[in-house]
N, C-alpha and C positions, 0 to 999 in steps of 0.2 A: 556286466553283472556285479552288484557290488559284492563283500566278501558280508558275512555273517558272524562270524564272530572273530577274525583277527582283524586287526587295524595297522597304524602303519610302523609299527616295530612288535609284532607278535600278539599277542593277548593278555588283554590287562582288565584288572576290577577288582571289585572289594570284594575281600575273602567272605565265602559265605554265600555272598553275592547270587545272581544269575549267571554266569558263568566261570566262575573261580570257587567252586568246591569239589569236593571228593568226588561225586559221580562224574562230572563233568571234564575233571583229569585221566579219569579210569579211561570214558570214551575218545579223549586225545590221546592219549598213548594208545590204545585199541586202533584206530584212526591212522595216527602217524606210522604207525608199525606196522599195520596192516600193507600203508599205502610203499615203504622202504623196504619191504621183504619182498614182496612183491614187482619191485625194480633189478631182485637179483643180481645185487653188485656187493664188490665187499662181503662182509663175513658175517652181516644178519646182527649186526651188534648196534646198540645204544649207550649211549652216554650219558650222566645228569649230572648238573652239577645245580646249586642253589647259590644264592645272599647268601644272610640271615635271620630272616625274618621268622617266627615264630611258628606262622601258617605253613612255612616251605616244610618243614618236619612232617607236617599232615597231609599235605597236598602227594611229596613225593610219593609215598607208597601204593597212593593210587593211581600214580601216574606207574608207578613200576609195574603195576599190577597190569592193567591195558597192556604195556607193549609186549611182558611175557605172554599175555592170555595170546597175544597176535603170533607169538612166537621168536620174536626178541630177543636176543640173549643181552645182558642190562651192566653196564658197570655205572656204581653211583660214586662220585667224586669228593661231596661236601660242597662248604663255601670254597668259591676259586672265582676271579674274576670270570667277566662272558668271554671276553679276547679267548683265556686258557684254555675254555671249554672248547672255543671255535679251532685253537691249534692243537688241543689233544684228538679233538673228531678226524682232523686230518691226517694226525701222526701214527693214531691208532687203527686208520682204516677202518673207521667206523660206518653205516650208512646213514647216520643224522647223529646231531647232539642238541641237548635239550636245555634250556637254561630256564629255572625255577627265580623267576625275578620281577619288582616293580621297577627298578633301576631305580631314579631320583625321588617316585613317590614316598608317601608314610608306609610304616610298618604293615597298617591293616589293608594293605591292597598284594596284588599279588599277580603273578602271569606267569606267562613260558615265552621264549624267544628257541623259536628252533633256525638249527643247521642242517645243509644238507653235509653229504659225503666230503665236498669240496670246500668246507669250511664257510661258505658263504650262505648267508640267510635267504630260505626260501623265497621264489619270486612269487608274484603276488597269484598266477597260474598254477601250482604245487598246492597251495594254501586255499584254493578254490577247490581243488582234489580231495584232500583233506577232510574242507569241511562238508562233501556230501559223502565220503565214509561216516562223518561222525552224525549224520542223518539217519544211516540207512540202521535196517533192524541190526540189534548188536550178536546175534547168534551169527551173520552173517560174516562177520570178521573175525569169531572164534576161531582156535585151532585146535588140530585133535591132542587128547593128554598128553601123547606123547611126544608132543613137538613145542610143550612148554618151554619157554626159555629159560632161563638161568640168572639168579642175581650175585654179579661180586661188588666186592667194595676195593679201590682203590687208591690207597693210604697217602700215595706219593703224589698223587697230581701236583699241587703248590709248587713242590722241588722240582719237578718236570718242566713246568711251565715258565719256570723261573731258569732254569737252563737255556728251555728256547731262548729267551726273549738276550738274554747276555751274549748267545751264539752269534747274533746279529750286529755285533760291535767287536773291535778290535781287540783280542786276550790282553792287551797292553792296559785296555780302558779301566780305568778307577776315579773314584768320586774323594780321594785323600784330600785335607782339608778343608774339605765344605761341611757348612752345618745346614741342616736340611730338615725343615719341617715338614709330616708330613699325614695330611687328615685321610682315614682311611673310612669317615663317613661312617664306621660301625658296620660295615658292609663287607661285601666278600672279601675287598683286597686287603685285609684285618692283618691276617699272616703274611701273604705275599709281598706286599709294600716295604713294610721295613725291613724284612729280611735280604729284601734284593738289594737294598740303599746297603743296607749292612755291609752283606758280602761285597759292595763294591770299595770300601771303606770310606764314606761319608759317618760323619757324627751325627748322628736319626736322634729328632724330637717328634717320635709317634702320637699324635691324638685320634680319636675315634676308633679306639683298637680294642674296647671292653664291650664287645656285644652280648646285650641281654634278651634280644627275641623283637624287642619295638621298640628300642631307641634307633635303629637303621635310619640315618639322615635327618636326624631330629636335634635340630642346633647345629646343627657341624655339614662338613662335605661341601662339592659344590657348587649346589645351591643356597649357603649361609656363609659368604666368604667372609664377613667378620670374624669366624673362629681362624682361621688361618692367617687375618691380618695382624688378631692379635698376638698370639702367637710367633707370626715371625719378628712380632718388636719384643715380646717377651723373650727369647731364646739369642735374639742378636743373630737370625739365621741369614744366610747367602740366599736363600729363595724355599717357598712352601710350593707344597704339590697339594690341591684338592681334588678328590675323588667322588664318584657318588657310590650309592649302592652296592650298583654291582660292577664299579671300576671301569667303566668304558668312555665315561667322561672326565675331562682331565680343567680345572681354573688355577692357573698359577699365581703366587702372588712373590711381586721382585723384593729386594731387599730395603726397598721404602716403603712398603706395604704399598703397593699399587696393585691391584687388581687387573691380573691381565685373561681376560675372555677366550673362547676359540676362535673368534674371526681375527683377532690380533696377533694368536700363534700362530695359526693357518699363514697368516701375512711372513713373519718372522722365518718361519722356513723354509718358505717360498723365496722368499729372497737370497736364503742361503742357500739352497738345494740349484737355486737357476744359478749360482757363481760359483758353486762346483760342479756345474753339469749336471747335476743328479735328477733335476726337474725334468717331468716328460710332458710334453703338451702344454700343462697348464694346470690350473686349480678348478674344480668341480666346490663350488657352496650352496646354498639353500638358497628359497627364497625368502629367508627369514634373516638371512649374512645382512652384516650392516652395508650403506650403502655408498661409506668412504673404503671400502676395503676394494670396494668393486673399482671406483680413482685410481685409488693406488698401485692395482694390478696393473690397469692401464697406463699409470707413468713410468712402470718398471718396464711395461712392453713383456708382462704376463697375460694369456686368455686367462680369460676369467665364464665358467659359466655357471648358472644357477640350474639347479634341482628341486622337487618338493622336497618334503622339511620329511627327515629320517633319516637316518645312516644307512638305512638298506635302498636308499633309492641313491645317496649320494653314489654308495658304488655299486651300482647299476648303470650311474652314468660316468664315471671313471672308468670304466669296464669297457664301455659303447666308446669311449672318446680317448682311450688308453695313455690317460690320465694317471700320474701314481699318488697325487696326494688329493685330500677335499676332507671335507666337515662343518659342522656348525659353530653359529655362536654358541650353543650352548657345551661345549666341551665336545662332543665327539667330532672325532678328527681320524681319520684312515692314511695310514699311512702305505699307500700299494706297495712300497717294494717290499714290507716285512710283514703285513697283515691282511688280511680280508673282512676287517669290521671294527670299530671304534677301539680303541686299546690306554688308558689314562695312564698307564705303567712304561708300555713304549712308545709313548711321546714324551714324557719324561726324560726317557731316559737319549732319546734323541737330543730333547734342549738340553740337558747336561751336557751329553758328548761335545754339542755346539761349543758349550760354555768352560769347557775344558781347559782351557789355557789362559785361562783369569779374566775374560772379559767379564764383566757386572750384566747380571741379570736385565735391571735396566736398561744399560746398554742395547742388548739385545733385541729387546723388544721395542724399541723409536722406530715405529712403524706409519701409522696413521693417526689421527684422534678422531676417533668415532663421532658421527653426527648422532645428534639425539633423535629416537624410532619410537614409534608405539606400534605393537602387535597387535590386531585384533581377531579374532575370528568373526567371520562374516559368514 
């Protein structure tokens, strides 16, 4: 059966739209609340966090409104990357967390990416649950007054998230003498980004950090890696980080302004990860992975296998094949031992740790050279 209204990374469309306005978020959190209280784990709590984008201000409150009416009790976070959201859901014990985002699209589109309990994005079975609660009559998923939930606000997420993700590397690790550009898209990782380059003492040349509601990925981030090319010759940096939206996609670009993709990175720490042992199995890519990358596993005497095209299927089959790294060309990249879904912050900060000891960005990344692809849909 096919699904109705999620696809293959959550639910997306234009604000306003057929299903991206107010009623239609009131009925998914009604829905999803309904269907995660009713699991009786965990402590009956939600999480949100947003971009953003303009519409995310508006959408929220309906969405808050549903899962309290379910009985929910709601912490709202702000912009925070989806990675954060996915490891606060976890650390908080929470029984879902909800991500308010178009990722790479324009401003006027909009969606939700949800979490279960275990930080990883519902499977396509859950989301089939779901959406025949959000069928059924809505008095049906009401609950009585007095078992409304509760909304807080949680001021710290950003600092939280930003703790995990450095816990994950050596207290010794620091980014001193590197100049680092770094596009924050105008999206969620606005604040998180260059505070974490900060703290680590890198010299941060921030752009896309003045969000106004509908500049989110408009010229910048990326999907527009000219603003990052120019930039890194502008600034004289050691290497840029591009981000999208909502920070789950990572386009690096070296200190020759090369543009490097995620089937390239994916490549790059595959190779490093098998020469320290660290690789498990092999790499999980799409079927959308370029198809010199799939070569070059093969001459390193890495498996290589492909999945359909989405993060939430790549680790599904990392998962099935216990697999710790995979992702796409298009920036999202999972890294299993430290995450459970696309993270643009901590594979950054991966290829730094890499590049810690002076080797040249380019260096690093003399991987393959891509054959030329067209994508089509059929």
């Amino acid at each position: 059966m096919t699904k109705k209204y999620f696809g293959t990374d959550g639910i997306r469309g234009t604000v306003n739209g057929k299903n991206i306005n107010g009623d239609m978020f009131f009925k998914f959190g009604l829905a999803s609340g309904t269907y995660f209280k009713n699991q009786k784990k965990n402590k009956q709590i939600a999480i949100i966090a947003k971009d953003t984008r303009l519409s995310g201000y508006t959408l929220e409150p309906a969405l808050v409104s549903g899962l309290t009416s379910a009985g929910m009790h709601v912490y709202t976070l702000g912009p925070l990357p989806t990675n954060g959201l996915a490891m606060l859901t976890k650390k908080m014990k929470a029984n879902m967390g909800i991500m308010i985002t178009a990722s790479h699209n324009p401003y006027y589109d909009n969606g939700l990416k949800l979490f279960g309990p275990d930080g990883l994005k519902l499977s396509d079975k859950i989301e089939k649950q779901i959406e025949k609660l959000i069928d059924k009559k809505i008095e049906n998923n009401l609950t009585q007054p007095k078992k409304l939930g509760r909304v807080r606000r949680l001021e710290t997420a950003n600092h939280e998230y930003i703790k995990i993700l450095k816990k994950n590397f050596p207290k010794d690790f620091n980014l001193r003498g590197l100049r680092i550009v770094i596009d924050c898209a105008n999206g969620a990782g606005y604040k998180a980004a260059p505070e974490l380059l900060k703290s680590l003492g890198a010299k941060v040349f921030a752009i896309g950090i003045i969000p106004n509601g509908v500049n989110i990925n408009k010229n910048c981030g990326s999907t527009n890696p000219n603003k990052i090319k120019n930039a890194v010759k502008k600034y004289k940096a050691h290497l840029g980080i591009s981000l999208d939206g909502d920070a789950d996609r990572i386009i690096i670009c070296d200190e020759k302004s090369n543009i490097i993709d995620g089937d390239q990175i994916i490549a790059a720490l595959a190779v490093r990860w098998k020469r320290k042992k660290m690789l498990k199995g092999g790499v999980i890519g799409t079927l959308m992975s370029n198809y010199n990358l799939e070569k070059f596993f093969k001459e390193k005497k890495i498996k290589f296998i492909r999945s359909n095209v989405g993060d939430r299927y790549v680790k599904e089959k990392m998962q099935k094949h216990k697999f710790n790294l995979g992702g796409e060309q298009s920036g999202h990249i999972i890294l299993g031992k430290f995450a459970t879904t696309g993270d643009g912050l901590l594979v950054a900060l991966e290829v730094l740790f890499s590049l810690r000891k002076g080797s040249k960005c380019s260096d690093f990344f003399k991987t393959f050279v891509k054959t030329p692809q067209i994508l089509e849909n059929i």
